[in-house]
C-alpha positions as CSV (number, residue, x, y, z in Angstrom):
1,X,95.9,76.9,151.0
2,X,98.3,79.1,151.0
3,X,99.8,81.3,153.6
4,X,101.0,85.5,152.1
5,X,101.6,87.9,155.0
6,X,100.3,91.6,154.9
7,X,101.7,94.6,156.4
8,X,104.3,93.8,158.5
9,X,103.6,91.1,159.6
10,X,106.3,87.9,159.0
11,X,105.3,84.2,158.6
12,X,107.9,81.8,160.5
13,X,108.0,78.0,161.0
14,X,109.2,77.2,164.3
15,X,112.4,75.5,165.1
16,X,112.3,72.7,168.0
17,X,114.7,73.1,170.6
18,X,115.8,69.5,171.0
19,X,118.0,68.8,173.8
20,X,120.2,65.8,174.8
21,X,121.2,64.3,178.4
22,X,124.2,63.8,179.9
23,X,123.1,60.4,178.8
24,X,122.8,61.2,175.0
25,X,119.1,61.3,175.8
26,X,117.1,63.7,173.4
27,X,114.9,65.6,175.0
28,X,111.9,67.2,172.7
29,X,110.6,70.5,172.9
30,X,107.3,69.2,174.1
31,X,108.6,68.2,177.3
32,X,108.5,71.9,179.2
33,X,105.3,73.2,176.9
34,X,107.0,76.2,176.1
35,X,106.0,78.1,172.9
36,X,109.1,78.4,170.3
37,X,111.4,81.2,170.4
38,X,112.9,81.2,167.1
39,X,112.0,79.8,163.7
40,X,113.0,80.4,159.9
41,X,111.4,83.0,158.1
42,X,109.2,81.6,155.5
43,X,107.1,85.0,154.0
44,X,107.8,88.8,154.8
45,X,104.7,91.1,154.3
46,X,105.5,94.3,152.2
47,X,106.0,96.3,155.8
48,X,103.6,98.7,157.7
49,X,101.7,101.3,155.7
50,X,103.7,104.8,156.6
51,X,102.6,108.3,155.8
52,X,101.6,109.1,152.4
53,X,101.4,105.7,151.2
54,X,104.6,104.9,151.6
55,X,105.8,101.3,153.5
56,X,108.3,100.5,156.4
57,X,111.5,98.3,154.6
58,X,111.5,94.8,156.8
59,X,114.9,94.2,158.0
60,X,114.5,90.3,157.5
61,X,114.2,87.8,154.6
62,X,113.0,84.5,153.5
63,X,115.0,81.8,154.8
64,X,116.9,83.6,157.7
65,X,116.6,82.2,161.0
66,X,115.4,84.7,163.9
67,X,114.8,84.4,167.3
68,X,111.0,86.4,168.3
69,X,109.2,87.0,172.0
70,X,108.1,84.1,173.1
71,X,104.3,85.0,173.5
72,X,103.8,87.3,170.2
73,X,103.2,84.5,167.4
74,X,99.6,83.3,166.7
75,X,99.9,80.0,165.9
76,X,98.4,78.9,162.0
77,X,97.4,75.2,160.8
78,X,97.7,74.5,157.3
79,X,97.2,70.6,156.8
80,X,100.0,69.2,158.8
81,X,102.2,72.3,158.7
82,X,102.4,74.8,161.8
83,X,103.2,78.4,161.0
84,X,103.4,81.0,163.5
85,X,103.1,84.8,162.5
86,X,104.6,87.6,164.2
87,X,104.9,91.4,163.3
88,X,108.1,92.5,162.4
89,X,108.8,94.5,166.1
90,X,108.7,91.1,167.7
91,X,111.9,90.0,166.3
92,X,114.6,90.8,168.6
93,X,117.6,89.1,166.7
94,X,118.8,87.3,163.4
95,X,120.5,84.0,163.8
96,X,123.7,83.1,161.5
């Protein structure tokens, strides 16, 4: 299956926020069951329909990283892979 985002709409695959102890423990994501907060962009949509068929530009690309809202993704299964998509107005930074 393959995943190809529509209107503005952005398709991301999260990045884990691994930790490590003052012990050199690593400490997973998993452990506080908060939902990701930044990911890399996979697939940009074309951007929102505007007036007289024209389209919104997207201000980000494949393969930049970016940090969203944490509740605005829908989370997306596609055999093992997780995807999350997000519109375009839930990305509040680009990560460098």
């Amino acid at each position: 299956m393959k995943l190809t985002p529509v209107g503005d709409h952005i398709i991301v695959k999260p990045i884990s926020k691994e930790e490590t102890s003052t012990f050199g423990i690593i400490i997973p994501e998993t452990v506080d069951k908060e939902r990701p907060e930044r990911g890399e962009v996979i697939a940009v949509g074309p951007g929102r329909e505007l007036e007289a068929g024209k389209r919104s530009s997207m201000e980000v690309s494949v393969g930049q990283k970016v940090l969203f809202k944490k509740y605005a993704p829908d989370e997306v299964k596609v055999g093992k892979d997780e995807y999350l998509i997000i519109r375009m107005e839930d990305v509040m930074a680009i990560v460098d």
